[in-house]
N, C-alpha and C positions, 0 to 999 in steps of 0.2 A: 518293525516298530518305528523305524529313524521314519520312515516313508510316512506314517500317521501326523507325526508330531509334525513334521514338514507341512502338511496337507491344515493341519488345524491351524501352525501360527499363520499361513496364507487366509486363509477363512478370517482370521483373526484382523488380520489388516486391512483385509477387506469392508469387515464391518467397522473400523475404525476409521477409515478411508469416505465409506459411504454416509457416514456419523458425520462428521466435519464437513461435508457438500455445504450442506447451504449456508456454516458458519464463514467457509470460502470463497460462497460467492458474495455474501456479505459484506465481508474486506473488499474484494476485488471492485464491489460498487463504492464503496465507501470515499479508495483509495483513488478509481476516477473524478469522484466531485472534489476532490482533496486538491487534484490537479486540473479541472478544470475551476479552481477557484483559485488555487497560483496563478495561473495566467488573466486571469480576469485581473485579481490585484496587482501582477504587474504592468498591465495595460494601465489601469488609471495608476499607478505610478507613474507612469511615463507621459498625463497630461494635470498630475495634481500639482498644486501650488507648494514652493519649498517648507513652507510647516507642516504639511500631512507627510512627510517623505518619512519622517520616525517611524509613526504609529504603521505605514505602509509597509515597509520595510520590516518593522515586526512583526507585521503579518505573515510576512515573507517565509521567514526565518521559522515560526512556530507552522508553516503547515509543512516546510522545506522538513522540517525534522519528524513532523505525521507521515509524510508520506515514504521516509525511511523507512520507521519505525514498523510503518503496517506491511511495505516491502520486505523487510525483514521476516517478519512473522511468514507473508508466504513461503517466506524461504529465496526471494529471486536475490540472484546475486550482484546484476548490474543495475545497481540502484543509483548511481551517478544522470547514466544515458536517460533512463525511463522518468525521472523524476523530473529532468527538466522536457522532459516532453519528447526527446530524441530515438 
């Protein structure tokens, strides 16, 4: 009987596992534009005039924190390295 129920909650996560695919790769696209649009903003940071450096900078910050965020949810744990690009 232990052998069934073993066999079913596998099945079970499976179709769990196969459910979340594409919400998966979803994030995982999501979470490259997220970080190919940090380094774009920080590139023109690095050639804008000292009044846009704010609004830059919060840019910064607000996708610095998406792209935790969505690292998170994958579940990846070195969110430091990956986030800035490394």
């Amino acid at each position: 009987m232990a052998e069934i129920i073993d066999f079913a909650e596998i099945q079970k996560a499976r179709r769990r596992a196969r459910e979340r695919g594409p919400d998966r790769e979803n994030l995982e696209r999501a979470l490259e534009l997220m970080r190919e649009n940090l380094a774009a903003v920080a590139a023109e940071l690095v050639h804008a005039p000292q009044v846009e450096h704010a609004e830059l900078i919060t840019r910064i910050e607000r996708l610095l924190a998406m792209i935790r965020y969505g690292m998170r949810m994958l579940g990846e744990s070195d969110a430091g390295s990956r986030a800035s690009g490394g």
